[in-house]
N, C-alpha and C positions, 0 to 999 in steps of 0.2 A: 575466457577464464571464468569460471564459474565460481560462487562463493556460498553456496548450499548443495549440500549431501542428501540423499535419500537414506531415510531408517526403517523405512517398511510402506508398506499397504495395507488400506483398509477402507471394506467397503467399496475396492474397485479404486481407491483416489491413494496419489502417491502422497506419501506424509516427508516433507522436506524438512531440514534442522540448517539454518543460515549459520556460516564461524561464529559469530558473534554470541551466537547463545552459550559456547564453548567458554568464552571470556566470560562470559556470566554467573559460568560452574563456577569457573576457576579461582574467579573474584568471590564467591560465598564461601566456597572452602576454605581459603586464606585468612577471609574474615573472621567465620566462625572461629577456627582454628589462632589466630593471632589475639581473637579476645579471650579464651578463653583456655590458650593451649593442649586440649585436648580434640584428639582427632576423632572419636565415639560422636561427641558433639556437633565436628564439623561435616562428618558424615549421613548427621541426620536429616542437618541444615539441606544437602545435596540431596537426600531423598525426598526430603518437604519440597526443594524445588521441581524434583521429577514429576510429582504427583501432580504438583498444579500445571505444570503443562501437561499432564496427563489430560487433566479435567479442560484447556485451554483446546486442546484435540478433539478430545468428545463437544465440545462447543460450537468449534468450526464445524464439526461433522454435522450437528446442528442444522446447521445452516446450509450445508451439501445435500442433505437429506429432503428437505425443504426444495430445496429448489429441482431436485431431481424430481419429486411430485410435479411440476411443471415442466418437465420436458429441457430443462437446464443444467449441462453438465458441468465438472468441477473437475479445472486440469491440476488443482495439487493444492494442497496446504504445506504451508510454511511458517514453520516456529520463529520468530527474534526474540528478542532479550524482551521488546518491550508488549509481549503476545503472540499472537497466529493470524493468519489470514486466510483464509478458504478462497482462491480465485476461480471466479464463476464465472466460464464461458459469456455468459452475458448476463445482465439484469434483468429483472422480471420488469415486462414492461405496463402493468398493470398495477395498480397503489392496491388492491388487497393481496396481489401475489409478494408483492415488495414487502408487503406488512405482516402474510404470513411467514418468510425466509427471515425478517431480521428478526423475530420473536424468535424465531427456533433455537439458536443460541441461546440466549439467556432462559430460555423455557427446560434448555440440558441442565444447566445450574440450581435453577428450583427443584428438578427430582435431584439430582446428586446431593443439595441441600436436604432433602427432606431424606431420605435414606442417611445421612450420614448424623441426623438426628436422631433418629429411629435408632439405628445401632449404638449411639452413643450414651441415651437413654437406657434400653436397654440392658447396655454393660454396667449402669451405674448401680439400677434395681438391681441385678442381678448380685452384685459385688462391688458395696459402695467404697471398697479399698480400691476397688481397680479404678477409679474415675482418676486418681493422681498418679496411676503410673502413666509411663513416656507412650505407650500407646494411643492411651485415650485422649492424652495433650495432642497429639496428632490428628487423631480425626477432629477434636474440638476446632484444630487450625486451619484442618480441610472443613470446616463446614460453615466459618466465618468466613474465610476464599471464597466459596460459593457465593456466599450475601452481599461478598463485596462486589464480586466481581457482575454479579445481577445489578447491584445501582448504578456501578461504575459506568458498565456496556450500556445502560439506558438514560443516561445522559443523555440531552440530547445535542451532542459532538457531531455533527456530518462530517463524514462518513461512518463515523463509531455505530452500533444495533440502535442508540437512544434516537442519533441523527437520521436514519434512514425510516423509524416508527415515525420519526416527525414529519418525512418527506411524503411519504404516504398518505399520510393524515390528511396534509396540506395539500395533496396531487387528488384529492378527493372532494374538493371544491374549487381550487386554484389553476387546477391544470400539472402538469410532469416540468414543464420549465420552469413557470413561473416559484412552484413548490421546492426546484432545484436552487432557485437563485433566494428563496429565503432562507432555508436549511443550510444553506453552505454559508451565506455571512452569520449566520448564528453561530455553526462552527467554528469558525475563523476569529469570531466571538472566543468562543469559549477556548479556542487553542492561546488566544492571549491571555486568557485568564490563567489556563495550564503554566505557562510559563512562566507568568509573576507569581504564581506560588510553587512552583520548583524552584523559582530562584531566592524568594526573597521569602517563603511563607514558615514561619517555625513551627508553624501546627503540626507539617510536616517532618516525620525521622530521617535523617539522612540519606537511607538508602531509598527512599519514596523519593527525596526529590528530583535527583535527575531523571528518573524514570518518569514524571510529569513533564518534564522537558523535554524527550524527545515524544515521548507519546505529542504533544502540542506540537512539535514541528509534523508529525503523523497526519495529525487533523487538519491542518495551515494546508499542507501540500495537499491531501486527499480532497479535501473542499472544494480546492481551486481545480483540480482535474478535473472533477466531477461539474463543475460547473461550467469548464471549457466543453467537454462531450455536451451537455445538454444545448448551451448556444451555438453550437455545430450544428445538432440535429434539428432543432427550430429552424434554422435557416435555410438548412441542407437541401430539400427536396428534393431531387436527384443528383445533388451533388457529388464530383468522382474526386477522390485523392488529388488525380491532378490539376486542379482547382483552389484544393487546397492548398495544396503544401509549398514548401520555398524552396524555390529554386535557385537563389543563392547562396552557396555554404562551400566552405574548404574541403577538399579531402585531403586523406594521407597517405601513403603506400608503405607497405610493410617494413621496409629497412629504414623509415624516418627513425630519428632518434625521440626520444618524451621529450626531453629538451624543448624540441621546436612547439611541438602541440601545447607546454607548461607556457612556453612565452604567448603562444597565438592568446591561450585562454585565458591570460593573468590582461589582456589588452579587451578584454570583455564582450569580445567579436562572438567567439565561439565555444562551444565549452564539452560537443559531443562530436562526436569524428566517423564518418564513413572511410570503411578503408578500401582503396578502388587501387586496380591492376589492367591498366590499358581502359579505362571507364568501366569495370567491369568490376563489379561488388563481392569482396572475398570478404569483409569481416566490420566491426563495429566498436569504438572504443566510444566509451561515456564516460561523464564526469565522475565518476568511483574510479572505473578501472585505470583513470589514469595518476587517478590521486595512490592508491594503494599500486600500480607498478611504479609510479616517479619514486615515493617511499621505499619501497620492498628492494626495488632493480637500481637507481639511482637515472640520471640524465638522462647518461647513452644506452639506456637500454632502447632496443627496437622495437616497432608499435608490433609486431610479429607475436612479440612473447605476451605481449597484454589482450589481444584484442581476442573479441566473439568471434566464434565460428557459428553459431546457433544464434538464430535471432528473428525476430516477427517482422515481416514484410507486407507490402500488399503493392496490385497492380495500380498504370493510372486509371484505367475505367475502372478499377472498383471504386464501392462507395467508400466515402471519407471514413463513414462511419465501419466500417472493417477495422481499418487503421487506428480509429481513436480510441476504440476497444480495446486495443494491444498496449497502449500507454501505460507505463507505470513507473514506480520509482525506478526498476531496475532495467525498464525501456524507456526511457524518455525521447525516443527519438526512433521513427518507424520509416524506416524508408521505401521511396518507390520503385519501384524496379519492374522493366521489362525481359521476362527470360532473367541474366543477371545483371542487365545497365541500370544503373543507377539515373536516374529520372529528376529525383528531389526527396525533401525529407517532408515529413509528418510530424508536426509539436500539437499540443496543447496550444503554446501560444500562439501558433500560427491559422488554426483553428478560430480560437477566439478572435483574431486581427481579421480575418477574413469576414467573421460575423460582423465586427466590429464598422467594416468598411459600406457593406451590403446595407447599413443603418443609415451611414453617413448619407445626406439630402446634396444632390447635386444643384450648386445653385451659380445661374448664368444671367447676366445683362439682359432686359429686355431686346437692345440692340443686336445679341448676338444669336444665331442659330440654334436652339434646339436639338443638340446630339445626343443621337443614343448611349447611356453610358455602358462600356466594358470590362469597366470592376470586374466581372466572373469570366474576364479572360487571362487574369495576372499573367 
């Protein structure tokens, strides 16, 4: 089940619109339109919105561009409510290739800033009556969008443009992990900050605040992935998936009811679901897809109607780091598979527990034997 549509190409890179951005229209129209009862008004509202995801596209493209100078390809941008994301095949693994791709972004916004002054100016010499028609207030609010959205992105939020100039920075004296593990509790920082002023801050207008509240949960989760791949890769050395990953987990088969999967997940056991047919991997249900079918379909619907047909995999001798690559909000769980047996899964968390363990000092009686330990045989 998929929950983003494709609205074109550009530049070679598919440009994705998730539903939710749809909610988004739909909620400014209404709004415009119920404060104000005219539809001209609310209509403008929903242009203004186009426009800055417009300028939110050319952003990411930014940043695909960027990275394509290094040999980095970009399997798609994708619009939400609360921005875009450019996903990039991989990270640059070098702090000035890192430091030139997250600049590229907010460096699209300084020229769109600066042309949309340029013209604005322009029109005002030219016909100082025309600065107060409804045009010129347009580009006036496309051109402060631009400013904002240049300080906003250079915060420095890990994973936001501000948090990744930091991580570079810091990966330029500190090292790539060590630089990982202070950029992300600063994020993690700053995502609670996001939050207590979405929820409690009046400085902000209402429709600013819950938009700083999930943007904060944005930065919370991204940090913390980002910080799990990095304590992977530190420790990794030739580490293969099947090493990593856990080999304890439920499956489901297609004709289960949500029911079952709602009760297993509400008991805190489990919360992402391989779907397997005789051991043999047909499909994938995560925690979304089962929150929006229990909603949408009710109980008895079957994991059949919810679950992924498309989904990121990796082998057990490949590297972990394949697999941690693949991780994201809308993968949180990469399975391993041979041919199509399912093997074990692939988390963040189980990533970082593995790191976590390889730390741990094994400590014995002088009385007793001296064994080799097998931690890196879970």
């Amino acid at each position: 089940m998929s929950w983003k549509f494709k609205i074109g190409r550009l530049a070679g890179i598919d440009i994705f619109v998730h539903f939710t951005f749809l909610i988004l229209l739909a909620w400014i129209a209404l709004s415009g339109y119920g404060q104000n009862g005219d539809i001209a008004l609310a209509a403008v509202g929903l242009l203004l919105t186009a426009a800055v995801f417009a300028i939110i596209v050319l952003h990411e493209l930014g940043h695909a561009m960027a990275a394509r100078m290094y040999g980095i390809a970009t399997r798609d941008i994708i619009l939400l409510p609360i921005g875009g994301v450019a996903r990039l095949e991989r990270m640059p693994e070098k702090p000035v290739q890192e430091l030139v791709v997250a600049l590229a972004g907010p460096a699209v916004n300084v020229v769109l800033a600066a042309l949309l002054f340029v013209i604005g100016s322009i029109r005002s010499f030219a016909d100082p009556e025309a600065a107060f028609a409804l045009g010129a207030g347009i580009i006036d609010q496309l051109f402060w969008i631009n400013v904002f959205l240049i300080g906003f992105n250079l915060l420095p939020a890990f994973p936001m443009d501000g948090g990744r100039v930091l991580r570079a920075l810091l990966a330029m004296r500190l090292g790539n992990f060590r630089a990982t593990q202070v950029a992300a509790r600063i994020g993690q920082g700053m995502a609670i900050a996001f939050a207590v002023f979405g929820l409690f801050g009046e400085l902000f207008n209402q429709p600013m605040r819950p938009m700083l509240v999930l943007v904060a949960l944005f930065v919370w989760s991204g940090a913390g992935q980002e910080l799990a791949m990095a304590q992977a890769r530190a420790g990794r050395g030739a580490i293969r998936a099947s090493t990593v990953m856990i080999r304890r987990f439920a499956a489901v088969e297609p004709d289960d009811i949500l029911f079952r999967l709602v009760a297993f997940a509400q008991q805190g056991l489990q919360h992402n679901f391989p779907v397997v047919v005789n051991g043999q991997l047909i499909g994938l249900v995560t925690r979304d897809d089962l929150a929006r079918g229990f909603t949408a379909l009710g109980p008895e619907a079957r994991v059949m109607q919810i679950m992924r047909r498309k989904f990121p995999t990796v082998g057990p001798d490949d590297p972990a780091e394949l697999g941690l690559r693949e991780l994201s909000d809308e993968f949180p769980i990469v399975p391993v598979v041979s041919g199509k047996r399912l093997f074990g899964m692939l988390t963040a968390e189980s990533a970082a527990e593995y790191v976590r363990l390889r730390r741990t000092p094994v400590v014995v009686r002088v009385s007793e034997p001296v064994a080799t330990s097998n931690r890196d045989e879970r």
